[in-house]
C-alpha positions in Angstrom: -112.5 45.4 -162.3 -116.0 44.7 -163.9 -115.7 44.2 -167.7 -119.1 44.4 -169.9 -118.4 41.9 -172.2 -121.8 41.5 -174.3 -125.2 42.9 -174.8 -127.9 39.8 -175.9 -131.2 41.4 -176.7 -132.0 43.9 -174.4 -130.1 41.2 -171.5 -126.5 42.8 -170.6 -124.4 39.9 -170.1 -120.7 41.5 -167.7 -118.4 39.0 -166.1 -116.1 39.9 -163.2 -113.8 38.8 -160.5 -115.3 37.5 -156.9 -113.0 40.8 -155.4 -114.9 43.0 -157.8 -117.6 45.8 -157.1 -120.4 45.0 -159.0 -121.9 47.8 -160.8 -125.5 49.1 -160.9 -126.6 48.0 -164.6 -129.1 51.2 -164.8 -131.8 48.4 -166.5 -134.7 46.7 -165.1 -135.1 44.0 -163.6 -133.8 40.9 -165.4 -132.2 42.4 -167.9 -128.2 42.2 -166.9 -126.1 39.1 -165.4 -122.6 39.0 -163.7 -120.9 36.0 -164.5 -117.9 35.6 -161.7 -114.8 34.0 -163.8 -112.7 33.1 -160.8 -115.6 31.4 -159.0 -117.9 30.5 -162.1 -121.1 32.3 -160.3 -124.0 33.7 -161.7 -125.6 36.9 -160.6 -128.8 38.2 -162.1 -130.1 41.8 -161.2 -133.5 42.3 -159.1 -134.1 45.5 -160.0 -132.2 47.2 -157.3 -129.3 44.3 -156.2 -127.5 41.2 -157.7 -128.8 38.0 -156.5 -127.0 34.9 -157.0 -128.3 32.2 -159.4 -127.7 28.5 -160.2 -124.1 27.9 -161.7 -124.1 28.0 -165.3 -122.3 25.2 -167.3 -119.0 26.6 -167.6 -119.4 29.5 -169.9 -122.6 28.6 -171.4 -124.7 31.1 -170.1 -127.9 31.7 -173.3 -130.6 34.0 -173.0 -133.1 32.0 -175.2 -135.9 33.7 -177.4 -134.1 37.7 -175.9 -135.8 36.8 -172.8 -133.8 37.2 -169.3 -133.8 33.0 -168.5 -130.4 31.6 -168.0 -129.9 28.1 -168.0 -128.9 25.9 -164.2 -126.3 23.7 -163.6 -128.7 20.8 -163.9 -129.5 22.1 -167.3 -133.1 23.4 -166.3 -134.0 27.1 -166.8 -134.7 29.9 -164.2 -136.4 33.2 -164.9 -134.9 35.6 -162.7 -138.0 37.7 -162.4 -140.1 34.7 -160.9 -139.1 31.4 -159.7 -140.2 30.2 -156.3 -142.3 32.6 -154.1 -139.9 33.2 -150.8 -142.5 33.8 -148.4 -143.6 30.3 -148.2 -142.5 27.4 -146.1 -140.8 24.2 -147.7 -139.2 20.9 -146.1 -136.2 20.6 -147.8 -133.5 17.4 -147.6 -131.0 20.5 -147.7 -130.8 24.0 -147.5 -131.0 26.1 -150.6 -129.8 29.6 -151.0 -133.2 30.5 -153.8 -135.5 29.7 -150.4 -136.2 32.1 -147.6 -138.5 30.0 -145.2 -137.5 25.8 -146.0 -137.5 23.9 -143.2 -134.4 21.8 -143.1 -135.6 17.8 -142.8 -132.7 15.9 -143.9 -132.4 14.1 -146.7 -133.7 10.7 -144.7 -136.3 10.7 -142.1 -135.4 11.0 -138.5 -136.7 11.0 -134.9 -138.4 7.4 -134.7 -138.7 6.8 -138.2 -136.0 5.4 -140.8 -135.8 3.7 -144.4 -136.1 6.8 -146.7 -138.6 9.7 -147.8 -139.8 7.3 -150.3 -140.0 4.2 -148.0 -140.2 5.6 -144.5 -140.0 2.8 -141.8 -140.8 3.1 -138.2 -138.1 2.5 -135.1 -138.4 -1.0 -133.3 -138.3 1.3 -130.3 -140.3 4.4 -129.7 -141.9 6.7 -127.1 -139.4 4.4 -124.6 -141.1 1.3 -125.2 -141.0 -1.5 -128.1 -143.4 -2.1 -130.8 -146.3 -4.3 -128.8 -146.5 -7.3 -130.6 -148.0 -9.6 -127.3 -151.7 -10.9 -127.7 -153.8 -10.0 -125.1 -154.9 -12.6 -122.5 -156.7 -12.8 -119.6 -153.7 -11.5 -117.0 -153.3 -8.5 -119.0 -156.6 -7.0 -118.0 -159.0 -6.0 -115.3 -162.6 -6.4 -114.3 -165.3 -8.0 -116.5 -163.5 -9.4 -120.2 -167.0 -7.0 -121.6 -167.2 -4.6 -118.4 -171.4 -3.0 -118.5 -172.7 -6.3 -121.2 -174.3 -9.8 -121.5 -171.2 -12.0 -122.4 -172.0 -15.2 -124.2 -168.9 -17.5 -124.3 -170.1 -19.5 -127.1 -169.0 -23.2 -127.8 -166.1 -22.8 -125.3 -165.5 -23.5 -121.6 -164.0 -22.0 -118.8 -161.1 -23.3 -116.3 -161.8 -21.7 -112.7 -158.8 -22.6 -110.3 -159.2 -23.5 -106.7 -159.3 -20.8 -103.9 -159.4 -20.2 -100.6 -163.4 -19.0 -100.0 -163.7 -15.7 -100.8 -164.8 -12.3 -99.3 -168.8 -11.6 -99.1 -169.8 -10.2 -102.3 -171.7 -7.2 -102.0 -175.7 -7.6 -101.2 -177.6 -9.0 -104.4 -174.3 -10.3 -106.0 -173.3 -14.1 -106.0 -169.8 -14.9 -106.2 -168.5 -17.8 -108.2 -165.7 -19.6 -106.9 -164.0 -23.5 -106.6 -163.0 -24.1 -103.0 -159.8 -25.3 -102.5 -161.0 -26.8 -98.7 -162.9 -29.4 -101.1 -162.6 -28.7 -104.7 -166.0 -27.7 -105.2 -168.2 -25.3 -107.4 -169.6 -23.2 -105.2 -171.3 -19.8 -105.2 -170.7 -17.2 -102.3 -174.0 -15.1 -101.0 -173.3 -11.6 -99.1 -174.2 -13.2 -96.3 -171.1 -15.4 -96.0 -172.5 -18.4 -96.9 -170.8 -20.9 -99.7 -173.4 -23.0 -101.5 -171.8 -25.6 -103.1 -173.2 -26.4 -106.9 -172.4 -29.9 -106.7 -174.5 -31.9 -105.1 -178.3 -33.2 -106.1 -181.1 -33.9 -104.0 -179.5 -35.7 -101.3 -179.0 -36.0 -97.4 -177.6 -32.4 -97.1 -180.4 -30.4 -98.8 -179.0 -26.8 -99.2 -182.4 -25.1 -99.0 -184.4 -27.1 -97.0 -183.7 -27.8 -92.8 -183.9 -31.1 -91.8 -183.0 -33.4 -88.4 -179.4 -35.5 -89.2 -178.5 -36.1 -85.6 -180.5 -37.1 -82.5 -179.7 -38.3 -78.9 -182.3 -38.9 -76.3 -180.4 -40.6 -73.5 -180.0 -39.5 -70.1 -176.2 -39.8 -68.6 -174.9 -38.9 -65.5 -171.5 -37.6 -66.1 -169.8 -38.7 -62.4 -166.5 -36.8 -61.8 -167.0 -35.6 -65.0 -163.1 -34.2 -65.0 -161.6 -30.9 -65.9 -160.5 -32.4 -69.7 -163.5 -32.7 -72.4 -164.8 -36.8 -72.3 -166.5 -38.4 -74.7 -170.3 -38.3 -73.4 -171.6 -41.4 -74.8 -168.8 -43.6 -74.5 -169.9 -46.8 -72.4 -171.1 -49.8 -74.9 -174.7 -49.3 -73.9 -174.7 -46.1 -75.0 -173.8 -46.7 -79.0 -177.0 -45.9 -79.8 -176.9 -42.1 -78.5 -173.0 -42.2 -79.8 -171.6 -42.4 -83.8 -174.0 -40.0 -85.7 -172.7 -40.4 -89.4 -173.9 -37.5 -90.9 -173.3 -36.3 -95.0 -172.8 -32.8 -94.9 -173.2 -32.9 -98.6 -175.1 -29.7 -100.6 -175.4 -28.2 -96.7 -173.9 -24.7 -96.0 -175.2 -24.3 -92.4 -176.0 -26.0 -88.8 -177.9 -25.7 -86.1 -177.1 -27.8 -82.3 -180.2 -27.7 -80.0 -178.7 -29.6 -76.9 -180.4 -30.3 -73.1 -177.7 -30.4 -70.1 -178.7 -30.8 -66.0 -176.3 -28.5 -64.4 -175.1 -30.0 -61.3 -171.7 -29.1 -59.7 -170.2 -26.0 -58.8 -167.7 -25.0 -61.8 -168.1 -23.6 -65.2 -169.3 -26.6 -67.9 -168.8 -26.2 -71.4 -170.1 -28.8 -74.4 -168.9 -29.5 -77.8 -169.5 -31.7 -80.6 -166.3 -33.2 -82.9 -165.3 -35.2 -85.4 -164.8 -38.6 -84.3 -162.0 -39.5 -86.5 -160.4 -36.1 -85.1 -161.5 -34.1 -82.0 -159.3 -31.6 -83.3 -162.5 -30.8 -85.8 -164.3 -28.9 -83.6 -167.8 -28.6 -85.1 -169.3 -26.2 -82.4 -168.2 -25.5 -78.7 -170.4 -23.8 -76.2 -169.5 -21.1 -73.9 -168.7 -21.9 -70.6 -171.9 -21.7 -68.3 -173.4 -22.7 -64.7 -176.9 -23.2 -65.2 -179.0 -25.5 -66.8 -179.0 -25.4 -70.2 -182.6 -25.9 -71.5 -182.1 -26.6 -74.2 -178.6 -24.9 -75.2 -178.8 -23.6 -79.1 -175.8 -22.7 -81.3 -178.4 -21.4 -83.9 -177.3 -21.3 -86.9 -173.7 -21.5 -87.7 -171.7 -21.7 -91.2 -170.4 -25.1 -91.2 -166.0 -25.5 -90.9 -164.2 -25.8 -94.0 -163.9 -29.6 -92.9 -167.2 -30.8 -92.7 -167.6 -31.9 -96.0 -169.4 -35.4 -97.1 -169.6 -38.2 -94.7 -168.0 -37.7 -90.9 -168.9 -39.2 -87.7 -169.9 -36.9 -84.7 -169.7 -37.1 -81.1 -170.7 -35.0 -78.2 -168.0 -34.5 -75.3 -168.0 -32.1 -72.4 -166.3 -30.9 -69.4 -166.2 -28.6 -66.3 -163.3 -26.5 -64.4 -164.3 -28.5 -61.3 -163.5 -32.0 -61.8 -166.1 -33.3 -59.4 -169.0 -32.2 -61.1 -171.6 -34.8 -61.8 -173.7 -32.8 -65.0 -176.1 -34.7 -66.8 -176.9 -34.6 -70.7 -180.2 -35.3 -71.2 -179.7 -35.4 -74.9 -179.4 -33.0 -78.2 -180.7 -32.7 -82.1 -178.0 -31.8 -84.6 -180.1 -29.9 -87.4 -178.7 -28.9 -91.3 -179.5 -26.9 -94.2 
């Protein structure tokens, strides 16, 4: 049963039981409370229904001044008429029963963050991944270090490791590179020629064609054999035989050479490393005519002719009674 226990101003204070109906007040808005003694809630009236409050202290319910306030649990004072508009959204730590719209965020931060509201930190892990905390260096990227721009380096240096010769770059570009067949600095033309950037004006000029190798004497190769023989191999011949050459700075060769067919299979020159005919500087196809003069025209040197090597002619035939004889050849460089 509701009992009216007071009238404060024009503010009807009642006080009931949790089980009992709650009357209409017939006054305005604001101007009665329920107080529930079983439960120790507050009710205030909206005009048209009772709306809980904040829990008064005990008993102490005041009305201060004959206004409708009432005082909160936390000893602050709520006027039921106003108070927070309930159309609005909030983030709240908790839910509260005054609010219509908050949106419930804890009372510490979540998803990836941590620490509190007041100190948020951020997870050591997020989006799947950890924090990045690696410097960037050079096998972490692609392409140019400034792709599209001049890049000056400054008062530092650059260590370039040795490679295998690269691809042709594409026409116009020159490609950089250290080559591991000698260990030099060389730069790489679309044409497929390595320039090395190492050597100075000596024997192997790389712009300029010039004569390093010259035989002029006639020999008669009798029974020449089926095997390749070294040409100028008899004493008297030294002087036609031996040809030191420094491939130095030179990218290129050229092999103009003068043969007397005479027997009846295919013939076939080459010239070779003295040291180690398996250096095969240039070999000729096989052919049964005269050859003059043969040319190799000009030819991208093997990775192995670097610096100083010796060079020797030798040839052969498939009939090993041919009696061919070289008349000679010029070994040419650039």
């Amino acid at each position: 049963m509701t009992v009216e226990t007071t009238t404060k101003g024009t503010v009807r204070e009642l006080v009931c039981l949790s089980s009992d109906t709650k009357p209409d007040p017939g006054v305005a808005s604001g101007l009665a409370v329920i107080r529930e003694t079983d439960t120790n809630k507050s009710f205030y009236w909206n005009g048209t229904a009772w709306v809980e409050g904040w829990h008064p202290i005990l008993n102490h319910i005041s009305f201060p001044g004959g206004t409708a306030n009432f005082m909160r649990a936390d000893g602050t004072w709520n006027a039921p008429g106003g108070g927070a508009p309930t159309g609005a959204d909030y983030l709240v730590g908790t839910a509260n029963p005054d609010l219509t719209a908050e949106i419930v965020v804890g009372t510490t931060p979540g998803g990836e963050l941590g620490g509190t509201w007041a100190a948020p930190t951020v997870d050591s892990t997020h989006s799947g991944s950890a924090h990045h905390t690696q410097s960037h260096g050079a096998a972490d990227h692609t392409g140019d270090v400034i792709p599209a721009a001049n890049q000056d380096f400054g008062a530092f240096f650059s260590d370039v490791a040795q490679i295998a010769a690269p691809a042709n770059p594409a026409s116009g570009t020159r490609r950089l590179f250290v080559d591991s067949a000698d260990g030099k600095l060389k730069v790489r033309t679309s044409a497929g020629t390595s320039v090395s950037l190492e050597e100075g004006a000596a024997s192997g000029n790389a712009t300029v064609m010039h004569m390093v190798a010259y035989a002029a004497l006639s020999k008669t190769m009798t029974n020449i054999g089926t095997s390749y023989v070294d040409i100028y191999a008899a004493l008297s011949d030294l002087g036609n035989d031996r040809h030191l050459i420094d491939f130095s700075g030179a990218t290129s060769f050229r092999i103009i050479y003068f043969w007397d067919y005479v027997g009846s299979g295919s013939q076939q020159v080459r010239w070779v490393d003295k040291a180690d005919n398996a250096n095969v500087l240039w070999e000729s196809a096989t052919f049964t005519a005269d050859q003059d003069p043969g040319d190799s025209g000009w030819t991208v040197l093997p990775a192995w002719a670097t610096g100083e090597k010796t060079i020797e002619q030798q040839g052969k035939s498939t009939t090993a009674a041919d009696d061919p004889q070289a008349k000679g050849f010029r070994i040419f460089l650039k």
